[in-house]
C-alpha positions as CSV (number, residue, x, y, z in Angstrom):
1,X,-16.6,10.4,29.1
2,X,-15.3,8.5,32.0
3,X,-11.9,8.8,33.9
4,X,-10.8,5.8,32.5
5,X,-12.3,6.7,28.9
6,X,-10.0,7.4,26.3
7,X,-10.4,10.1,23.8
8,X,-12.6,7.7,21.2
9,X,-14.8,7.3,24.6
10,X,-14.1,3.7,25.0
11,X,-13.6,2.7,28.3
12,X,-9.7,1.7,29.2
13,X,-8.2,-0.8,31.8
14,X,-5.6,2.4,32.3
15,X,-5.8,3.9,35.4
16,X,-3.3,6.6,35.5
17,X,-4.0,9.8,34.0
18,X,-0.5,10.4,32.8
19,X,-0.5,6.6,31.1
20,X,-4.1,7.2,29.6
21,X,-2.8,10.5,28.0
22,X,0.1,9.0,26.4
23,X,-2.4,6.3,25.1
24,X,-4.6,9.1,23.4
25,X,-1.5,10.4,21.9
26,X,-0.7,7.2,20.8
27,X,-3.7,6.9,19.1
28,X,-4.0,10.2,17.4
29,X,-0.6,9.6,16.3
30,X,-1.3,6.6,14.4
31,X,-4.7,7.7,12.8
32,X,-2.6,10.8,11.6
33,X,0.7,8.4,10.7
34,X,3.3,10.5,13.0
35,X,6.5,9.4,13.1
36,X,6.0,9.8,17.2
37,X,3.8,6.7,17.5
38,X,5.8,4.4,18.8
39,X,7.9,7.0,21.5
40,X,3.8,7.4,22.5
41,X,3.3,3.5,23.1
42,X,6.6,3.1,24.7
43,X,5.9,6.1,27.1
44,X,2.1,4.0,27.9
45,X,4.9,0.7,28.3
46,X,7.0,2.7,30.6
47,X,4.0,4.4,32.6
48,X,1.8,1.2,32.8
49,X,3.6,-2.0,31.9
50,X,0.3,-4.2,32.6
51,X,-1.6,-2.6,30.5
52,X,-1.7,-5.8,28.2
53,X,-3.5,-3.6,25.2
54,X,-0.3,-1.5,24.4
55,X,1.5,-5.0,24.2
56,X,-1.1,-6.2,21.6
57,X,-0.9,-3.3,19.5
58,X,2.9,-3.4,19.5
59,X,2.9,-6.7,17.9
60,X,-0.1,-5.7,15.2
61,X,2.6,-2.6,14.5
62,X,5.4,-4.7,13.9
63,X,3.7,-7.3,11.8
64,X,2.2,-4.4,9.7
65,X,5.7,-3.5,9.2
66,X,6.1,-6.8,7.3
67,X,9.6,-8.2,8.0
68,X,10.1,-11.7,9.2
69,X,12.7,-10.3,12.2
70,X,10.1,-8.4,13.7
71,X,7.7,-11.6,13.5
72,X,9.6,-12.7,17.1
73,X,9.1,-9.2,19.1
74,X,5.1,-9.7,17.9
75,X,5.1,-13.2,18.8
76,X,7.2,-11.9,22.7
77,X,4.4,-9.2,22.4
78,X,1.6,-11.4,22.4
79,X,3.2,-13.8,25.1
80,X,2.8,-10.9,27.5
81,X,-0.7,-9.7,26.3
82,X,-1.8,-13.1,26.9
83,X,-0.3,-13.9,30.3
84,X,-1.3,-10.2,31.4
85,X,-4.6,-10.8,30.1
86,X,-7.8,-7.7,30.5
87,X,-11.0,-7.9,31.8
88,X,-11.6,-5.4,29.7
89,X,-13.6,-7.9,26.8
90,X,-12.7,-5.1,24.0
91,X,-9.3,-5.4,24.7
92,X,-9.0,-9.1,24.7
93,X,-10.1,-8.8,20.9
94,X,-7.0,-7.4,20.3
95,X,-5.0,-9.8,21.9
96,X,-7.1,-12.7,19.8
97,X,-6.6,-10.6,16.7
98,X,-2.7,-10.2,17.1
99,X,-2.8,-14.2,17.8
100,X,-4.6,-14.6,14.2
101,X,-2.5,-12.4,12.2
102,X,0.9,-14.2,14.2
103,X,-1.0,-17.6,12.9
104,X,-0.8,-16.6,9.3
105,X,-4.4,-15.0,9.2
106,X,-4.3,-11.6,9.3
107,X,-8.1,-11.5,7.2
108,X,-9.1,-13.6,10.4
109,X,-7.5,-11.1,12.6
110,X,-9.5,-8.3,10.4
111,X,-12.9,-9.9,10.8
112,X,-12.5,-9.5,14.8
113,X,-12.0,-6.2,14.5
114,X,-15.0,-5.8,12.2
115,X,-16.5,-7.8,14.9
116,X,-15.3,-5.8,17.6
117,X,-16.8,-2.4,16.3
118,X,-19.8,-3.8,16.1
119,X,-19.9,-3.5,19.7
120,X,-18.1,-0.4,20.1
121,X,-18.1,1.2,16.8
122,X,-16.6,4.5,18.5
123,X,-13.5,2.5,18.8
124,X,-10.7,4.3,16.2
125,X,-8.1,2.4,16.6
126,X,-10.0,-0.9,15.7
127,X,-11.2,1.2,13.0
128,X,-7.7,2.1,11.5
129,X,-6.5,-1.8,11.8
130,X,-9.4,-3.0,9.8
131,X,-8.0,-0.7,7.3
132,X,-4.5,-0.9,7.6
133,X,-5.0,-4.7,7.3
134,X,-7.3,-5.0,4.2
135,X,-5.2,-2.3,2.9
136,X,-2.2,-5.6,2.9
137,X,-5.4,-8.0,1.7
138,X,-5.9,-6.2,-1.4
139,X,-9.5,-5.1,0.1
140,X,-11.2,-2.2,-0.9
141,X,-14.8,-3.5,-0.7
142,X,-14.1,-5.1,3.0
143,X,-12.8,-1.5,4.1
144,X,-15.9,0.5,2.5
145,X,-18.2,-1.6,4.5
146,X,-16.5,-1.9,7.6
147,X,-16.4,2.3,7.3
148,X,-20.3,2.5,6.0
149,X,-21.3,0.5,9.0
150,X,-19.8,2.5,11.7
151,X,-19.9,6.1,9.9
152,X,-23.4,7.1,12.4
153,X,-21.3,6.5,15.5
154,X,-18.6,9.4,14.0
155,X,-21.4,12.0,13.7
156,X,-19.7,14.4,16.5
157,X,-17.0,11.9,17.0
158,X,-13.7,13.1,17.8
159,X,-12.2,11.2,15.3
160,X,-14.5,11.8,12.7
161,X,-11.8,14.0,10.7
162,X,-9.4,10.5,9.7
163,X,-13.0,8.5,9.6
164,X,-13.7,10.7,6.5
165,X,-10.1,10.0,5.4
166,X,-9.9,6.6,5.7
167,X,-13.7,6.8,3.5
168,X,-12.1,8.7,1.2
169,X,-9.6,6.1,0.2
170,X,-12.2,3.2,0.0
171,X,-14.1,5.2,-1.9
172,X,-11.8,5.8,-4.2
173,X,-10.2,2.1,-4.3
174,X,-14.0,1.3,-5.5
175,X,-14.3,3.5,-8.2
176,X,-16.7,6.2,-6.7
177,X,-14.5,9.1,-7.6
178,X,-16.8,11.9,-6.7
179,X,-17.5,11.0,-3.7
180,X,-13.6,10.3,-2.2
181,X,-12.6,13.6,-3.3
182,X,-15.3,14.9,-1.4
183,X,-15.3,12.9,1.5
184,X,-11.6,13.3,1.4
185,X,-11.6,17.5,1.3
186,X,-14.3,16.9,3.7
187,X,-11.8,14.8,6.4
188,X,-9.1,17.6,5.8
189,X,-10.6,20.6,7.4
190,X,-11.6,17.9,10.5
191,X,-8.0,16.6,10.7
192,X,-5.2,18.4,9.1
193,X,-2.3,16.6,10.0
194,X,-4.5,13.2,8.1
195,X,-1.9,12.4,5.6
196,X,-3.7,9.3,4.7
197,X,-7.0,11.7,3.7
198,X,-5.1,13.8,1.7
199,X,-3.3,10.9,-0.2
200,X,-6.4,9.7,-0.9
201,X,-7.2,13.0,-2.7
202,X,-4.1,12.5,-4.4
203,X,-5.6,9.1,-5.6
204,X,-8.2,10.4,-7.2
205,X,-6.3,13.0,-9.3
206,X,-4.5,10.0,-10.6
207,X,-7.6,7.7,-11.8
208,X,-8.9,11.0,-13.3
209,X,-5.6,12.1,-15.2
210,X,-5.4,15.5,-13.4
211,X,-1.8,15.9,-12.8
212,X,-1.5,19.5,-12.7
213,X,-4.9,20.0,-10.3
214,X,-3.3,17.1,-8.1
215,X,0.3,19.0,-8.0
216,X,-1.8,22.4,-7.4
217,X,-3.8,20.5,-4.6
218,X,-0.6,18.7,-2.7
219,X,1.6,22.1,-2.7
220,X,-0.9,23.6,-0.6
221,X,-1.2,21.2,1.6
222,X,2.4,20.1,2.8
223,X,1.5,20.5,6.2
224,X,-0.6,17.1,6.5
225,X,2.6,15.4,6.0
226,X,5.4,17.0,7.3
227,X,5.2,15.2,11.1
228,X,4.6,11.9,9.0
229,X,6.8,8.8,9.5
230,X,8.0,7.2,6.1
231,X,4.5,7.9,4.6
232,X,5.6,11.1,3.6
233,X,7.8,9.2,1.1
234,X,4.8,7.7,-0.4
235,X,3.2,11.0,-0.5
236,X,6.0,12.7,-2.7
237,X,5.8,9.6,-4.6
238,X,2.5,10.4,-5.5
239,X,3.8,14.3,-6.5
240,X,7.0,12.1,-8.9
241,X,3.5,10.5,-10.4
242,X,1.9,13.6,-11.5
243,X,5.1,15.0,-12.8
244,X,5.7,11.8,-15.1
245,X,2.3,11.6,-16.0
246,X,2.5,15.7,-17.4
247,X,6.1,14.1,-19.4
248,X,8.5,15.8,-16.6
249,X,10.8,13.4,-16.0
250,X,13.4,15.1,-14.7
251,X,11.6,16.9,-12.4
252,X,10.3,13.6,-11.3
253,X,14.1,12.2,-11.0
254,X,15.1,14.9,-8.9
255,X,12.1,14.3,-6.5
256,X,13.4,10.2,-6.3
257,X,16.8,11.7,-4.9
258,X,15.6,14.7,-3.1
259,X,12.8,12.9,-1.0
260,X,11.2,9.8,-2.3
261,X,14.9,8.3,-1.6
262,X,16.0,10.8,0.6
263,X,16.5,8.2,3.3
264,X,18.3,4.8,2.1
265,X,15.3,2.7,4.0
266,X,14.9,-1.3,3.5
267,X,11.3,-0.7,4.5
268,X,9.4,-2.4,1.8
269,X,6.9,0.7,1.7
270,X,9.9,2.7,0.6
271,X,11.3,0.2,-2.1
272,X,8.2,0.0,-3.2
273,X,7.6,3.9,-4.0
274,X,11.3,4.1,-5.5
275,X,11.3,0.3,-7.5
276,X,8.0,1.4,-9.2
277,X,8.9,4.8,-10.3
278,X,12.4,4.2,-11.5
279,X,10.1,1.3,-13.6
280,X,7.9,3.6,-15.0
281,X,10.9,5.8,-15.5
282,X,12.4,3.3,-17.7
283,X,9.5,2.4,-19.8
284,X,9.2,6.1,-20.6
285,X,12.7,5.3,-22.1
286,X,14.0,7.4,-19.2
287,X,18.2,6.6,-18.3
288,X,17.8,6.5,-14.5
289,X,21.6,5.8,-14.2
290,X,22.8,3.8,-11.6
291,X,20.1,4.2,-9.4
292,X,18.7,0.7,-9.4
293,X,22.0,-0.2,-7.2
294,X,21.2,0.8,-3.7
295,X,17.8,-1.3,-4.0
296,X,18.9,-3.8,-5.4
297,X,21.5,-4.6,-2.7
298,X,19.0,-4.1,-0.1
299,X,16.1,-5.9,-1.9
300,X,18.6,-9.5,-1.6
301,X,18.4,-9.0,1.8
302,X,14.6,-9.5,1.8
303,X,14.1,-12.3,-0.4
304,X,13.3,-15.0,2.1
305,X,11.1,-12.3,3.9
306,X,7.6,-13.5,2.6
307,X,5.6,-11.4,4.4
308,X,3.6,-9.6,1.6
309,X,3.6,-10.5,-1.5
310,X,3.4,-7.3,-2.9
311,X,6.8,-6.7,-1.2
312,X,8.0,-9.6,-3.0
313,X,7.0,-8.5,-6.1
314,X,8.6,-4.6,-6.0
315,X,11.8,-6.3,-4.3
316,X,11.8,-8.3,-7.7
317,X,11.0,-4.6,-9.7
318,X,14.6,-4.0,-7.7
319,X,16.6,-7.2,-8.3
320,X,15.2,-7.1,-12.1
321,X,16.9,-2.9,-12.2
322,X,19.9,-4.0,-10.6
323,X,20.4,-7.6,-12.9
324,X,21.0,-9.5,-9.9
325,X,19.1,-12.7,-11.7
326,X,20.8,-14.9,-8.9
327,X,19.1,-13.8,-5.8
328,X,15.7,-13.5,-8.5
329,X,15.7,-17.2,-8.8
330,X,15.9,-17.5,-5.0
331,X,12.8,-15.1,-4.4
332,X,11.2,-17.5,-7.2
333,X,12.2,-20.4,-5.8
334,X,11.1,-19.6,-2.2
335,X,7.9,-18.2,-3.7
336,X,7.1,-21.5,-5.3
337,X,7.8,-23.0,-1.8
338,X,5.0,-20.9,-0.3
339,X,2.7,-21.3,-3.1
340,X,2.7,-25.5,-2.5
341,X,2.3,-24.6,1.3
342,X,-0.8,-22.6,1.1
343,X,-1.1,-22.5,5.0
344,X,-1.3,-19.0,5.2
345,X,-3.0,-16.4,3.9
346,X,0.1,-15.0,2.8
347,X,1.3,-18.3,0.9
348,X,-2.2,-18.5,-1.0
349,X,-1.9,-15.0,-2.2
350,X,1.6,-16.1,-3.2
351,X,-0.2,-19.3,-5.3
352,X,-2.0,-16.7,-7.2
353,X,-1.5,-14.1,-8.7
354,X,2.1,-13.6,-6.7
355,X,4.0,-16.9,-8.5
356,X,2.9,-15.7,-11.7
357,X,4.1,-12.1,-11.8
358,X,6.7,-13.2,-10.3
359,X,7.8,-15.4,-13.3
360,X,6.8,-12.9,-15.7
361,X,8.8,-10.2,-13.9
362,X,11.8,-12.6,-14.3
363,X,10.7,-13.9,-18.3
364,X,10.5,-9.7,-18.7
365,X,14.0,-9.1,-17.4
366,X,15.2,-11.7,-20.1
367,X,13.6,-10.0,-22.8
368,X,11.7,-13.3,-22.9
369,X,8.1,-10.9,-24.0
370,X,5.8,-13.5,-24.8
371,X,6.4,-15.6,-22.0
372,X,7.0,-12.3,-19.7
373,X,3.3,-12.0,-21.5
374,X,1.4,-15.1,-20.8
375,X,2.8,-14.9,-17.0
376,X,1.7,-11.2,-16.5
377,X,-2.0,-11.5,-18.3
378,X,-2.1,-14.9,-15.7
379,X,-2.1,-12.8,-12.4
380,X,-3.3,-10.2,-13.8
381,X,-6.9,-11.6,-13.5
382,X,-6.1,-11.0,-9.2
383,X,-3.6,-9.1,-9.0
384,X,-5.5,-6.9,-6.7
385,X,-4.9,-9.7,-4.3
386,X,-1.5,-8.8,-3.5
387,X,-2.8,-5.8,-2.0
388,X,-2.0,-1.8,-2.2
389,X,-3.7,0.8,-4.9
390,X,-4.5,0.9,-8.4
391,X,-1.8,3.2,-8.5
392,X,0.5,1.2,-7.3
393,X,0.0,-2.2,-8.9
394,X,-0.2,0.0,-12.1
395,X,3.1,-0.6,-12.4
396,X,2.6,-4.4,-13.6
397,X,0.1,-3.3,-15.6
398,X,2.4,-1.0,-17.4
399,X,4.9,-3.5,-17.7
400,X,2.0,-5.8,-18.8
401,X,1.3,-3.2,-21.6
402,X,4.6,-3.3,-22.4
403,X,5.5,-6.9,-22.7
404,X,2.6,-6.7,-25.4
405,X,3.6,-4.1,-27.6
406,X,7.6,-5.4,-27.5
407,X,5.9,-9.3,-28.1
408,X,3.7,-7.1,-31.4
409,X,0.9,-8.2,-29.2
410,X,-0.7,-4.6,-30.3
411,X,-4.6,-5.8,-30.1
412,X,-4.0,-7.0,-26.6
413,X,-1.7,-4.1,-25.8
414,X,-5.0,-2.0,-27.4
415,X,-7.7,-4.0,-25.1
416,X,-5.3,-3.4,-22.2
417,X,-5.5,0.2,-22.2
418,X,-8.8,0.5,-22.8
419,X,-9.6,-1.3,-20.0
420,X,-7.4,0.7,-18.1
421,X,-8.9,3.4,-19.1
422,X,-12.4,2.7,-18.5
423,X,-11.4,2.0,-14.5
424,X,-10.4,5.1,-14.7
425,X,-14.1,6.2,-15.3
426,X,-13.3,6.8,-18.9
427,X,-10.2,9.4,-18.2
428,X,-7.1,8.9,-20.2
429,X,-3.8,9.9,-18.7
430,X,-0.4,11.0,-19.9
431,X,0.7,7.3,-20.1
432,X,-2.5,6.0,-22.3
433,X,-1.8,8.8,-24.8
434,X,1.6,7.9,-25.7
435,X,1.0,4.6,-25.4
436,X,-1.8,4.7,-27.7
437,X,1.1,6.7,-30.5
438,X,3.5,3.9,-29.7
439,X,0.5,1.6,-31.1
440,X,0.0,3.7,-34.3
441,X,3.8,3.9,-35.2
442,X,3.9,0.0,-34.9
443,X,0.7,-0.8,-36.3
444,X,2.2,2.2,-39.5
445,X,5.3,-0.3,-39.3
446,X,3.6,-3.2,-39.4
447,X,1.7,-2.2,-42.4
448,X,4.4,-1.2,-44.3
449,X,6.8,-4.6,-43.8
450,X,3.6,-6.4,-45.2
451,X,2.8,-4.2,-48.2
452,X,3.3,-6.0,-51.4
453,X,7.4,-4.4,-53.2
454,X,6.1,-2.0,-56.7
């Protein structure tokens, strides 16, 4: 490795030790999602203000951040990348891949990654964007390959550890259970702190209804998330998951208040974790009290965000709790805007499936069932679009369930979980079982409104 190497053993523009360590730590930081990342890229800023690369990945942070106010510090960012410019040509790709995801592309701005690694496979950070990115895209066949094709570069890599990790979730995202909880375990004893590796685990214990190995598996293993940014929110999100799934659902309240809503955030990554648990909450006939408030007053001040559409779609989750039906016919309305638009990647996802969850969402929080129904079983089809996990779009699919057994859909509602369940490689969770009572009681019901009076 050179003196202008980093850590990966791609060669930097950086020329002063002190700037190039900060940009290791920078990088390690963000493979490991550390709360310190961006104190690391500022200290590179401060130490080497030319170094047009740290500008570039400033804006690709704030856009993965998806808020529109941070859309103008990108767009500033990639002003300067642009007029500081690198001879460095793998460098420059990340300056052409902020300017694609600022233009509304961000799978454009994923594809020259992809093609960047091709050339210098080695290069982590390029590697994490890919994922980040498809991660938002709704994906999970993009990321496996873009990880199977650079996996022989990692053999002795020092990066190999969050490789494994990042692996582990593709893996699991395409249904090859076996091999993420391996690769996963695997990518743990390489790189401890890998909270993204370990959640990955934690994936797999979901879409193979083991709650109580998953809890057994995450309480020995707090350390891979404790230095964590707001991921660690998501993380004890994950723990709330197992406890509902096992019927706990007060231990899975107290968790909401103790650390999945520990901070009052806006970021959509935290809305997201809380919206869709106090959801499931309440289709467990849980009382989550008056809980649905606080998001539900930060969720109106993100309607005309439109950066995400799965954002969109949890903020609704919020505005439906908190029966602000107001500011959930803006969000529609703006979302039918985008959808007509189509000029972005963003505003086609928005077409479909995001417009019609929406509106099912809404027809839902009416009690409007069939319609609620017919919208739901519409996106449905690709709703893996909007981007995120099975486990967390699982929450329209629960609603989805729902909206069929309250409509006395019960064959569809039937079909549903079925399906469901044979993603799940044929493993039937807490949620399936009582579901699959609920469809006895009303089918018994049913049955016994339609037998003939003695």
């Amino acid at each position: 490795m050179g003196n202008r190497d980093d850590f990966c053993g791609c060669e930097t523009s950086l020329r002063e030790p002190d700037a190039i360590a900060e940009w290791n730590e920078t990088i390690k930081a963000f493979l490991a999602h550390s709360a310190t990342t961006p104190d690391h890229l500022s200290e590179v800023q401060a130490l080497a203000p030319n170094f047009a690369l740290a500008h570039a990945t400033k804006g690709l942070f704030c856009l993965l951040l998806g808020r529109s106010e941070l859309i103008e510090t990108a767009e500033e960012a990639l002003r300067t990348a642009k007029e500081l410019g690198s001879e460095n040509p793998r460098e420059s790709i990340y300056i052409l891949a902020l300017g694609h995801y600022l233009s509304g592309k961000p799978s454009t701005a994923a594809s020259a990654f992809d093609d960047l690694l091709a050339q210098w496979p080695e290069d982590a950070l390029a590697m994490k964007f890919v994922q980040a990115i498809r991660f938002v895209l709704g994906q999970p066949n993009e990321m496996r390959s873009s990880l199977e094709k650079i996996r022989p570069a990692y053999e002795g890599h020092a990066t190999l550890g969050y490789l494994k990790g990042c692996y582990s979730f593709a893996l699991e995202e395409t249904g090859d259970y076996s091999a993420a909880e391996r690769a996963g375990r695997e990518g743990l004893l390489l790189a401890p702190d890998d909270a993204w590796g370990l959640h990955a685990v934690a994936h797999v214990y979901d879409m193979t209804a083991r709650a109580e190995e998953g809890l057994f598996w995450l309480s020995g293993q707090t350390q891979a998330w404790k230095h964590c940014n707001n991921f660690r929110y998501h993380v004890w999100w994950h723990i709330a998951l197992m406890q509902l799934d096992l019927g706990r659902t007060e231990e899975a309240l107290q968790l909401y208040d103790a650390e999945i809503r520990a901070e009052k955030t806006d970021d959509y990554r935290d809305i997201s974790n809380a919206a869709s648990l106090l959801s499931r909450l309440e289709v467990e006939g849980v009382n989550v009290g008056t809980r649905w408030e606080e998001l539900a007053a930060l969720s109106e001040g993100r309607i005309d965000d439109g950066c995400v559409v799965f954002a969109d779609l949890h903020y609704i989750l919020a505005l439906m709790g908190g029966e602000r039906k107001g500011a959930m016919r803006k969000m529609l309305q703006r979302m039918a805007e985008d959808a007509v638009r189509k000029e972005t990647d963003m505003h086609r996802i928005t077409s479909h499936p995001g417009l019609s969850a929406a509106k099912g969402l809404e027809a839902y929080s009416e009690g409007q069932f069939t319609t609620a129904l017919t919208n739901l079983l519409s996106a449905r089809v690709g709703l893996q679009r909007i981007g995120g996990s099975h486990a967390q779009r699982d929450v329209f699919e629960r609603l989805t369930i729902e909206a069929a057994l309250r409509s006395g859909c019960l064959d569809t509602a039937e079909t549903m979980l079925g399906e469901r369940t044979a993603k799940r490689g044929g493993f039937e969770d807490g949620y399936t079982a009582r579901r699959r009572c609920l469809l006895e009681t009303a089918r018994a019901d049913a049955r016994r409104t339609a037998a003939p009076l003695a």
